[in-house]
The first five atom37 places (N, CA, C, CB, O) and aatype in JSON, in Angstrom:
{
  "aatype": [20, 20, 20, 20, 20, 20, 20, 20, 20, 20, 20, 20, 20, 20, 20, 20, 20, 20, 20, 20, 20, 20, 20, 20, 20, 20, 20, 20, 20, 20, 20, 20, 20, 20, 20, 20, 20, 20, 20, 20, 20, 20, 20, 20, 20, 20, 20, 20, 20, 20, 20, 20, 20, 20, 20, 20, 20, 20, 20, 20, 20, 20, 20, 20, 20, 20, 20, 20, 20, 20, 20, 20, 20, 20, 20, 20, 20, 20, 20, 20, 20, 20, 20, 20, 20, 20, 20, 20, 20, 20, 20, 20, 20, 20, 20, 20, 20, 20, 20, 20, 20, 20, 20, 20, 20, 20, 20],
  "atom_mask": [
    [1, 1, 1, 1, 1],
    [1, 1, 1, 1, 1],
    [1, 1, 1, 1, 1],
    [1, 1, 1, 1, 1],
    [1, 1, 1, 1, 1],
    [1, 1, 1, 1, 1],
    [1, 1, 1, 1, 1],
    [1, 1, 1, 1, 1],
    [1, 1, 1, 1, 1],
    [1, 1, 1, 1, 1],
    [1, 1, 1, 1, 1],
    [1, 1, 1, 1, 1],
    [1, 1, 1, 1, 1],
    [1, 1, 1, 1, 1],
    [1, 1, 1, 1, 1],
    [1, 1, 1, 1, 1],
    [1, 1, 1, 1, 1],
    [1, 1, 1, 1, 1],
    [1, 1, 1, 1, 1],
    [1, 1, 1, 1, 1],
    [1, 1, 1, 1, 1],
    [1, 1, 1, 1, 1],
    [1, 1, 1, 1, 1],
    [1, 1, 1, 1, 1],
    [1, 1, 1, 1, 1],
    [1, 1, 1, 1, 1],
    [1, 1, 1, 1, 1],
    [1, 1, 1, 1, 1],
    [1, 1, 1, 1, 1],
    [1, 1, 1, 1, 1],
    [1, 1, 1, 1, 1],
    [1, 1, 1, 1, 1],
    [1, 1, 1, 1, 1],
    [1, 1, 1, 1, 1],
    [1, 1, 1, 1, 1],
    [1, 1, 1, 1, 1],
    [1, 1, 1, 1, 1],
    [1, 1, 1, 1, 1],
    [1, 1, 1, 1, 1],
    [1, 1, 1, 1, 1],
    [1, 1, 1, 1, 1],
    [1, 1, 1, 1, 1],
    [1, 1, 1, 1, 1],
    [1, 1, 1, 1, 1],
    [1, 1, 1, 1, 1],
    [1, 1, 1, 1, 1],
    [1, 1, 1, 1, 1],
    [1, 1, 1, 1, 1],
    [1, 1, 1, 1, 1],
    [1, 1, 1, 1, 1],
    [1, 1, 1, 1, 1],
    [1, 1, 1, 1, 1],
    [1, 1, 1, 1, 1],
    [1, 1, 1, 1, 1],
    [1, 1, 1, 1, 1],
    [1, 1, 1, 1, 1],
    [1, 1, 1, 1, 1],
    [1, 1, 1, 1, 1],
    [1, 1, 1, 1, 1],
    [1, 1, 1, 1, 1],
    [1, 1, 1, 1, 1],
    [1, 1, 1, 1, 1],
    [1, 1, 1, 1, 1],
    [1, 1, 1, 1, 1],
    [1, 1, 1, 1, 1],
    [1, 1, 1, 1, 1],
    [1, 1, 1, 1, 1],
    [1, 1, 1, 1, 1],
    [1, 1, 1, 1, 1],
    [1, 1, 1, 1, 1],
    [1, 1, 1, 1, 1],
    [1, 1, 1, 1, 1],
    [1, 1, 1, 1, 1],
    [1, 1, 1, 1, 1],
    [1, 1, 1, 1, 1],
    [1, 1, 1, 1, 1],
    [1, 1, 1, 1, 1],
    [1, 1, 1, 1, 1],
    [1, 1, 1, 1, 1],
    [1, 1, 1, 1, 1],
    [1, 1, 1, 1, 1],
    [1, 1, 1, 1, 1],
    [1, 1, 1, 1, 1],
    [1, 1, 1, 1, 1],
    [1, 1, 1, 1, 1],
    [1, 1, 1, 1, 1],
    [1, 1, 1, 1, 1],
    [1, 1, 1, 1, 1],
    [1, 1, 1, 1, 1],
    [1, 1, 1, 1, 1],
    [1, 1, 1, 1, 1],
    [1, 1, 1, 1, 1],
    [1, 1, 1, 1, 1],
    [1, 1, 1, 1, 1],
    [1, 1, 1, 1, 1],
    [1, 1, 1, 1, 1],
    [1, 1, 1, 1, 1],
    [1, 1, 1, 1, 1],
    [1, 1, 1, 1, 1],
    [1, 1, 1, 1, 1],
    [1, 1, 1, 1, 1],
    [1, 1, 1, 1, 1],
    [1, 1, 1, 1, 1],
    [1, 1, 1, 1, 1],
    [1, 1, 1, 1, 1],
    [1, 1, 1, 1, 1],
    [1, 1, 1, 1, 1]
  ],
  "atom_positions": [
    [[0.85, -1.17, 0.0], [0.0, 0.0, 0.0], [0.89, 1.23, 0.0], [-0.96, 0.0, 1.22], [1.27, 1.66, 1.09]],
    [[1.2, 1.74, -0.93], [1.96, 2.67, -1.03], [1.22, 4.18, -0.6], [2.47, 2.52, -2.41], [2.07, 5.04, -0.38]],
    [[-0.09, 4.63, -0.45], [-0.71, 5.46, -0.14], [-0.52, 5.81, 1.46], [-1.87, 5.14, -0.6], [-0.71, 6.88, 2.05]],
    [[-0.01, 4.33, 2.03], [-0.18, 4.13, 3.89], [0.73, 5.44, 4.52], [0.73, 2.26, 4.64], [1.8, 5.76, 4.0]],
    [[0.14, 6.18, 5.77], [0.75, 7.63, 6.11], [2.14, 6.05, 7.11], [-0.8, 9.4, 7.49], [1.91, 4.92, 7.53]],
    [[3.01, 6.62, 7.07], [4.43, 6.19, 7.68], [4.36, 6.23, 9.59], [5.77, 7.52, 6.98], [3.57, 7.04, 10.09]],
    [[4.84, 5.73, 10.11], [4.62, 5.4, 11.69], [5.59, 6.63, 11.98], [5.16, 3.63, 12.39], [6.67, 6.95, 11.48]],
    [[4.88, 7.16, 12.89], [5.62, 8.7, 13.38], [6.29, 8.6, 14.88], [4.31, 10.1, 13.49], [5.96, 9.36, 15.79]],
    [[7.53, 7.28, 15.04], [8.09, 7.1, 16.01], [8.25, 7.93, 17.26], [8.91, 6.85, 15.59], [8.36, 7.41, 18.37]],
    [[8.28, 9.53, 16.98], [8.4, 10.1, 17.95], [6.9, 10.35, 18.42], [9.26, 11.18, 17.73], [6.95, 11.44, 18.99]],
    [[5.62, 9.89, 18.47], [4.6, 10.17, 19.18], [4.48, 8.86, 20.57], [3.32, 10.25, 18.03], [4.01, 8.94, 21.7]],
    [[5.17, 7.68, 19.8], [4.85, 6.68, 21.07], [5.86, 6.62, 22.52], [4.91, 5.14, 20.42], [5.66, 5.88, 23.49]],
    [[7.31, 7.9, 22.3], [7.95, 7.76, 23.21], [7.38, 9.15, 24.32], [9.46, 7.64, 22.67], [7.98, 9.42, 25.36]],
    [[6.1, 9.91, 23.81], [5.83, 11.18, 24.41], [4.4, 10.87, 24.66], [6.15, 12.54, 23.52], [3.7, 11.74, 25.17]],
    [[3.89, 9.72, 24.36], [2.45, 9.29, 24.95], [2.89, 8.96, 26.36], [1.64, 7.89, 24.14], [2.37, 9.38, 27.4]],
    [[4.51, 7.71, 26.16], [4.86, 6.89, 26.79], [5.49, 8.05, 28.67], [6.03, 5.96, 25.59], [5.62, 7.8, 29.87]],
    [[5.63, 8.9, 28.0], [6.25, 9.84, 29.39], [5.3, 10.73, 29.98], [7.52, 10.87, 29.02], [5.38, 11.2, 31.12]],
    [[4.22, 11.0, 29.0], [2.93, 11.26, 29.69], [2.08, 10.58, 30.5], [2.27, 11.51, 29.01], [1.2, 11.13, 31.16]],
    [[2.36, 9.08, 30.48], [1.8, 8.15, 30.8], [2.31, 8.01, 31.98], [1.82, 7.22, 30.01], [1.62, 7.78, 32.97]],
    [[3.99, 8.15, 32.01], [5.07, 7.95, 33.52], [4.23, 9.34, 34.77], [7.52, 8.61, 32.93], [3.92, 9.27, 35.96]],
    [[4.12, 10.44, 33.79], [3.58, 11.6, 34.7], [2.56, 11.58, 35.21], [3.47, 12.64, 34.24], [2.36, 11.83, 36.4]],
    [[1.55, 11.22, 34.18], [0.01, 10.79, 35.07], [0.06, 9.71, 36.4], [-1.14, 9.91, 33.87], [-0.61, 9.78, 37.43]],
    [[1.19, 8.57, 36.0], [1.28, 7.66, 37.05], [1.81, 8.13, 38.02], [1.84, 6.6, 36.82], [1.28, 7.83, 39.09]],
    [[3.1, 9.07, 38.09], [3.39, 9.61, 39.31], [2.53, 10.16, 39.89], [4.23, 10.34, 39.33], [2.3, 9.73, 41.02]],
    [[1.72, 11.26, 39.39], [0.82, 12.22, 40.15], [-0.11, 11.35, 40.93], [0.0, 13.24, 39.17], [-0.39, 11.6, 42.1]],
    [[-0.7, 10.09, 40.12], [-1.5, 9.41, 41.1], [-1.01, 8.2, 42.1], [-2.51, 8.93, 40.36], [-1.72, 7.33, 42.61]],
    [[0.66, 8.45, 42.25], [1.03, 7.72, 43.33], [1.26, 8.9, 44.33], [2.27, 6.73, 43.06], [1.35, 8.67, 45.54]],
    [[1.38, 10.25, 43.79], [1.76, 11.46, 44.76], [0.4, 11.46, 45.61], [2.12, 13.12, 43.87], [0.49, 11.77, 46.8]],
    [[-0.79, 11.17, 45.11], [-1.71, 11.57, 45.53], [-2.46, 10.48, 46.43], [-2.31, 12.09, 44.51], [-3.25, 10.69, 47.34]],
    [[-2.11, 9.49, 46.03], [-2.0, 8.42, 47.0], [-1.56, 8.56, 48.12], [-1.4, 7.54, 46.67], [-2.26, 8.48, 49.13]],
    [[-0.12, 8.83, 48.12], [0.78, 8.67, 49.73], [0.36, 9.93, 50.19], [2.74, 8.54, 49.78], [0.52, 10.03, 51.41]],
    [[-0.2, 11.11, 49.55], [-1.03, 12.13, 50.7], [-2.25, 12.04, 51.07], [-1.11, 13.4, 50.39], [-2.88, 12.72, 51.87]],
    [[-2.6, 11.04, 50.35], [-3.84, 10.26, 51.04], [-3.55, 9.7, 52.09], [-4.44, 9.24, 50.33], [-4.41, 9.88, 52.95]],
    [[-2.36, 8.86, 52.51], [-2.02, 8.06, 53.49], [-1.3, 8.94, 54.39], [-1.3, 6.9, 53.05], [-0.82, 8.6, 55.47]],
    [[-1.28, 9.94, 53.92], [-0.44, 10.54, 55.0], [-1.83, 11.34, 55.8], [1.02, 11.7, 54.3], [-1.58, 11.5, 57.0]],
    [[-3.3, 11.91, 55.38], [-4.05, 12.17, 55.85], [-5.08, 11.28, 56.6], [-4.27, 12.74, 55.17], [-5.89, 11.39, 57.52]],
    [[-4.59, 10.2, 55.62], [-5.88, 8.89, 56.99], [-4.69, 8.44, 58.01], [-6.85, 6.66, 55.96], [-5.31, 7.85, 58.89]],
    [[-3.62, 8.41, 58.28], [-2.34, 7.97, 59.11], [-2.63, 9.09, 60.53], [-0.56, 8.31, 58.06], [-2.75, 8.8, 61.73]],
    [[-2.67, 10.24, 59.94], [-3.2, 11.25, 61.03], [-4.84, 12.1, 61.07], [-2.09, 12.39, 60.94], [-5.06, 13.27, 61.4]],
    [[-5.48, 11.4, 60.77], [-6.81, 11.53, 61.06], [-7.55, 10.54, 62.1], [-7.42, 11.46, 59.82], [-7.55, 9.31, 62.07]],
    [[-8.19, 11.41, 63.06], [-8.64, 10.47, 63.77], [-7.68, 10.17, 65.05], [-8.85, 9.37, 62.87], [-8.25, 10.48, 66.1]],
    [[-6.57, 9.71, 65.23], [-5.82, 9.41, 65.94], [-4.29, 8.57, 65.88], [-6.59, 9.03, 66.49], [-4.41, 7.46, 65.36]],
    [[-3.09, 8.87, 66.27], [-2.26, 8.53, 65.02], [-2.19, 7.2, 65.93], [-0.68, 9.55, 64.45], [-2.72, 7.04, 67.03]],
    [[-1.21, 6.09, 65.05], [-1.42, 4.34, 65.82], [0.32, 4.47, 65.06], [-3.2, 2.6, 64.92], [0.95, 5.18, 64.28]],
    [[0.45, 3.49, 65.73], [2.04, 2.99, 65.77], [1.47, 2.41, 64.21], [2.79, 1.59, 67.33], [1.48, 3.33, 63.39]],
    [[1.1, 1.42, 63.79], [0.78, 0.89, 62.64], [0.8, 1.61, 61.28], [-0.33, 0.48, 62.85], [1.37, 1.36, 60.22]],
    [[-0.23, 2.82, 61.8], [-0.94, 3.84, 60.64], [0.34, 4.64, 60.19], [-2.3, 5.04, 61.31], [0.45, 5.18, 59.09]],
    [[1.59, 4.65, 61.51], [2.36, 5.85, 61.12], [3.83, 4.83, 59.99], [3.03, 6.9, 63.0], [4.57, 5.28, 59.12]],
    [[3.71, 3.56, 60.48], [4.69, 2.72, 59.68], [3.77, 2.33, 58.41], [5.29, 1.29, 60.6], [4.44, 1.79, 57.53]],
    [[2.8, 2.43, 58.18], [2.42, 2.47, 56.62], [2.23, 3.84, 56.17], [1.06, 1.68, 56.29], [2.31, 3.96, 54.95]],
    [[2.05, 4.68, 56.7], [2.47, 5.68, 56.11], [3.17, 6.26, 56.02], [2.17, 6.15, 56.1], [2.84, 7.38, 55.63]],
    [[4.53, 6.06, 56.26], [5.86, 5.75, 56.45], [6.93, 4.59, 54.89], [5.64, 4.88, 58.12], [7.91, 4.64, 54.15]],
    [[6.12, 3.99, 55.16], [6.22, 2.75, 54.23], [5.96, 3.13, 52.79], [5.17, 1.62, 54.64], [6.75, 2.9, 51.88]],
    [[4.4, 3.94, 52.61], [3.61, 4.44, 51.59], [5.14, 5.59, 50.92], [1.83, 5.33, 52.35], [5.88, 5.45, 49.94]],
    [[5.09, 6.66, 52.0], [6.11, 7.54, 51.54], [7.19, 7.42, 50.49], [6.67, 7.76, 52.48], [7.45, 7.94, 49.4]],
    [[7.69, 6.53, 51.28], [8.82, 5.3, 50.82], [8.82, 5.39, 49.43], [8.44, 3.65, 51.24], [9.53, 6.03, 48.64]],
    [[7.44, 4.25, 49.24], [7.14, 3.48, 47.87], [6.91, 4.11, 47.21], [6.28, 2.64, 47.65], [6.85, 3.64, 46.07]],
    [[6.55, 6.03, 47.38], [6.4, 6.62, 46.41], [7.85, 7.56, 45.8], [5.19, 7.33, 46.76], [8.2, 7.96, 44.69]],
    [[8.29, 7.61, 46.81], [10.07, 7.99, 46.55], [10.76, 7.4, 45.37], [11.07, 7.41, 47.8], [11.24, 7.89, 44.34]],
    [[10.62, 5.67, 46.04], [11.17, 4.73, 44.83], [10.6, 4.83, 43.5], [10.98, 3.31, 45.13], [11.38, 5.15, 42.61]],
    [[9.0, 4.55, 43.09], [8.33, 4.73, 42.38], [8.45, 6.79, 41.79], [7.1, 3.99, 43.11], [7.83, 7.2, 40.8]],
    [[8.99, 7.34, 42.32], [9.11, 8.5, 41.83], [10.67, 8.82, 40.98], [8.83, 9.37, 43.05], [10.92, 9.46, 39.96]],
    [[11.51, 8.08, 41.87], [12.95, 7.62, 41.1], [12.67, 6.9, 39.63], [13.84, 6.39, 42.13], [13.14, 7.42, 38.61]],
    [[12.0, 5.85, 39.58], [12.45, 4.81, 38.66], [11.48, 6.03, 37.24], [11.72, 2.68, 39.17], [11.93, 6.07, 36.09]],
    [[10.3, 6.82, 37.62], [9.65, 7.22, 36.92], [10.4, 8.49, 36.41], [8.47, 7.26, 37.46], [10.24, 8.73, 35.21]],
    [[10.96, 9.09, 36.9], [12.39, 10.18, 36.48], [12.92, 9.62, 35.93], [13.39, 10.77, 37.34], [12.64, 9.8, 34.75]],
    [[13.88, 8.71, 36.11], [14.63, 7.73, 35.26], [14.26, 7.59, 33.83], [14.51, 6.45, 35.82], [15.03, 7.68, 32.88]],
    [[12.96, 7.34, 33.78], [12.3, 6.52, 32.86], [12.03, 7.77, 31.68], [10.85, 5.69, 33.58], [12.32, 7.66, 30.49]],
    [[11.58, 8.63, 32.14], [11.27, 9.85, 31.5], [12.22, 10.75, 30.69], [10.81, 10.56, 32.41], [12.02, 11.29, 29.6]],
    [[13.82, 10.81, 31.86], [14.92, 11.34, 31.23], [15.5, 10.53, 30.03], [15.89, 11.51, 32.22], [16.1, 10.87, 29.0]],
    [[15.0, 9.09, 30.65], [15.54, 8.2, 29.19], [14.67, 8.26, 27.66], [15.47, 6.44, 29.61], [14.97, 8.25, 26.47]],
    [[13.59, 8.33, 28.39], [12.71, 8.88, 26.89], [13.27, 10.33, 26.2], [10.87, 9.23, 27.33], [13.52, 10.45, 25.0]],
    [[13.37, 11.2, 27.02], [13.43, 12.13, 26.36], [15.12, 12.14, 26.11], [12.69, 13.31, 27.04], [15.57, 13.28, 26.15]],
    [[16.1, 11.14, 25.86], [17.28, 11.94, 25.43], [17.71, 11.25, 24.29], [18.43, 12.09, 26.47], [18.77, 11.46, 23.7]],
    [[16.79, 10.35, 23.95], [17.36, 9.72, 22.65], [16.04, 9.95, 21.58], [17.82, 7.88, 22.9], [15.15, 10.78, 21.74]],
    [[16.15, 9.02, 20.49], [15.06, 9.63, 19.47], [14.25, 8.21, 19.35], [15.76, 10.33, 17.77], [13.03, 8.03, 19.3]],
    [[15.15, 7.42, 19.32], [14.55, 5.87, 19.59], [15.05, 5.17, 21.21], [15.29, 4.73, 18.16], [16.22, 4.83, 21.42]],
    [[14.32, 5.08, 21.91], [14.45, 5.08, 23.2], [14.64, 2.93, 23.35], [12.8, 6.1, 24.02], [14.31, 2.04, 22.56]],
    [[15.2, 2.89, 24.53], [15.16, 1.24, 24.48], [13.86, 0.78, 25.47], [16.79, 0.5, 25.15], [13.06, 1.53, 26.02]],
    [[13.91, -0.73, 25.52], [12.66, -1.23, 27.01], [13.45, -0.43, 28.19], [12.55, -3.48, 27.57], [14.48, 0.24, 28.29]],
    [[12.44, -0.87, 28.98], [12.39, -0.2, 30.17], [13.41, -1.35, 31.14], [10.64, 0.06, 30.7], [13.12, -2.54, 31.06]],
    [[14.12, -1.1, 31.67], [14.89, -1.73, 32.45], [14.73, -2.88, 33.18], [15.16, -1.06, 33.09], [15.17, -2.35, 34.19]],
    [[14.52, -3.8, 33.48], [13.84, -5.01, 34.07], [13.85, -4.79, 35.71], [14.67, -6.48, 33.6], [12.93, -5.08, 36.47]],
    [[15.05, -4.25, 36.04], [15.43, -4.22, 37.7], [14.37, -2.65, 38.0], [17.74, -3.95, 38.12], [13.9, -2.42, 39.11]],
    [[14.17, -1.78, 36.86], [13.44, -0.64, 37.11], [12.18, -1.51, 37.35], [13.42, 0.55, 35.91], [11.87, -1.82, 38.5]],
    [[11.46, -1.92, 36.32], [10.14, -2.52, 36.45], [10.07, -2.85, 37.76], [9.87, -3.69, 35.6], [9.36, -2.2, 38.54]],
    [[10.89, -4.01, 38.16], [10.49, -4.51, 39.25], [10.39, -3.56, 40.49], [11.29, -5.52, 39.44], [9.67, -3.71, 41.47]],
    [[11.56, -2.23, 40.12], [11.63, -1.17, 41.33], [9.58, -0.76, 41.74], [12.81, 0.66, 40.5], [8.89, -0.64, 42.75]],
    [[9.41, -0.68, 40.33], [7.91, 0.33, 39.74], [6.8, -0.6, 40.2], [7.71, 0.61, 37.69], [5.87, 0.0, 40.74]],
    [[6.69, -1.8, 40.12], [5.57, -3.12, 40.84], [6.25, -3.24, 42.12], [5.5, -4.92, 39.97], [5.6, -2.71, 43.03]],
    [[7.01, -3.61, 42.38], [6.93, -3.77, 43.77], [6.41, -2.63, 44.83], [8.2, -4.09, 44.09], [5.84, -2.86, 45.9]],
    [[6.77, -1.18, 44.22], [6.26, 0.35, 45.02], [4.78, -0.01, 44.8], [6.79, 2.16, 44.15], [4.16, -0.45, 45.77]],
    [[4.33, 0.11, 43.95], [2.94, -0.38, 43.67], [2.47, -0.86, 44.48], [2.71, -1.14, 42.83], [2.02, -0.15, 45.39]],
    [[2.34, -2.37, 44.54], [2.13, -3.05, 45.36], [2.3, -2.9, 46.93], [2.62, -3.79, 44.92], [1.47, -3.43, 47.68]],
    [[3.11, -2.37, 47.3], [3.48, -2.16, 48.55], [2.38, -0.99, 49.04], [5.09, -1.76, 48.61], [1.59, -1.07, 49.98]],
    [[2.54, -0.08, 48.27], [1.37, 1.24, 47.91], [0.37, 0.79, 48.34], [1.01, 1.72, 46.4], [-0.07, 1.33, 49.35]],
    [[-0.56, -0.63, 47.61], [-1.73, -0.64, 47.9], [-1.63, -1.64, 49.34], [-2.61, -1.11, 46.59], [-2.49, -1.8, 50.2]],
    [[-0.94, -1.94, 49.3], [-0.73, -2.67, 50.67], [-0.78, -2.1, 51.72], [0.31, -3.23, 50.83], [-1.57, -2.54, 52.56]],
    [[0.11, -0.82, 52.06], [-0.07, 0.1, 52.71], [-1.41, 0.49, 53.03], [0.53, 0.9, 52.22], [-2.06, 0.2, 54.04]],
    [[-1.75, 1.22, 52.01], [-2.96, 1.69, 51.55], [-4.46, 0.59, 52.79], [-2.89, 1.27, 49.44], [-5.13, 0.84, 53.79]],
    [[-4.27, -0.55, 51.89], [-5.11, -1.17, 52.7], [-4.95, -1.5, 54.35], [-5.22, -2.23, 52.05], [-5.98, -1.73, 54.99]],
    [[-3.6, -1.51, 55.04], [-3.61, -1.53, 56.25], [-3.8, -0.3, 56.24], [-2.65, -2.07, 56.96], [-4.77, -0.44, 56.99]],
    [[-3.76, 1.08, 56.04], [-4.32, 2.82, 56.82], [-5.9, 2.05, 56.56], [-3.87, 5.02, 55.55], [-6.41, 1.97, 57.68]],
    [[-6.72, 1.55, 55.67], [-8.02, 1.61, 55.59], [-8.29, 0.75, 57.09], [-8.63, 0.96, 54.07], [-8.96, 1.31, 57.96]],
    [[-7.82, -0.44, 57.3], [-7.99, -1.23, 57.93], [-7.75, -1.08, 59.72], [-7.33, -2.03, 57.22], [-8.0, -1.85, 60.65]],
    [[-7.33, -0.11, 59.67], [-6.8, 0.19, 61.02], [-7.56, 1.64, 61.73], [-5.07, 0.4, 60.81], [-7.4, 2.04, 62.89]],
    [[-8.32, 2.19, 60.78], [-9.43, 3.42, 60.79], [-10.14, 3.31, 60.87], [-9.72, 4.15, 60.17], [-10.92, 4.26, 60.87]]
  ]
}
C-alpha cells in the first residue's frame, strides 16, 4: 500500500512519558492520602509505619519514573524499560496498595 501515512516514532515515546507523569501524580496523591488517613482520627504505631512505608514506595516509584522519562526524552529511539526498574515500579505499587489497605484497615 503505497498510499499508507508512515509510523511517526516520535509520538509513542511522548504518549509513553505522559503516561510515567500521570502515574506519578497518582502515586503522589495516594501517599497524601495516606499521610491524611495515618493522622486523622488518631495517630497508631501501625498507621504511622504504613504511612511511612507508603512515603517510601512513592520515593522509589518517583525515582524509577524520572529515570524513565529522562531516558525517553534523550534519545530519538528510546530502548525497554529496564527489568530491575520494572520490578523497582511493581513492587512500590504493590506495597502502595498494601499500605494503603492496612491505613483503611486500622481506621
Amino acid at each position: 500500500m503505497s498510499g499508507a501515512a508512515e509510523r511517526d516514532p516520535g509520538l509513542q515515546p511522548e504518549r509513553t512519558r505522559l503516561a510515567w507523569r500521570r502515574t506519578t501524580l497518582s502515586a503522589a496523591v495516594a501517599a497524601v492520602l495516606a499521610v491524611k488517613t495515618a493522622l486523622a482520627g488518631g495517630v497508631s504505631a501501625a498507621g504511622v509505619v504504613a504511612c511511612a512505608l507508603c512515603c517510601a514506595c512513592w520515593v522509589g516509584f518517583l525515582w524509577v519514573a524520572h529515570r524513565r522519562i529522562r531516558g525517553l526524552a534523550a534519545v530519538s529511539e528510546p530502548g525497554a524499560l529496564v527489568p530491575s526498574y520494572a520490578a523497582v515500579a511493581v513492587v512500590c505499587t504493590v506495597a502502595m496498595a498494601g499500605c494503603g489497605a492496612v491505613l483503611v484497615g486500622s481506621g
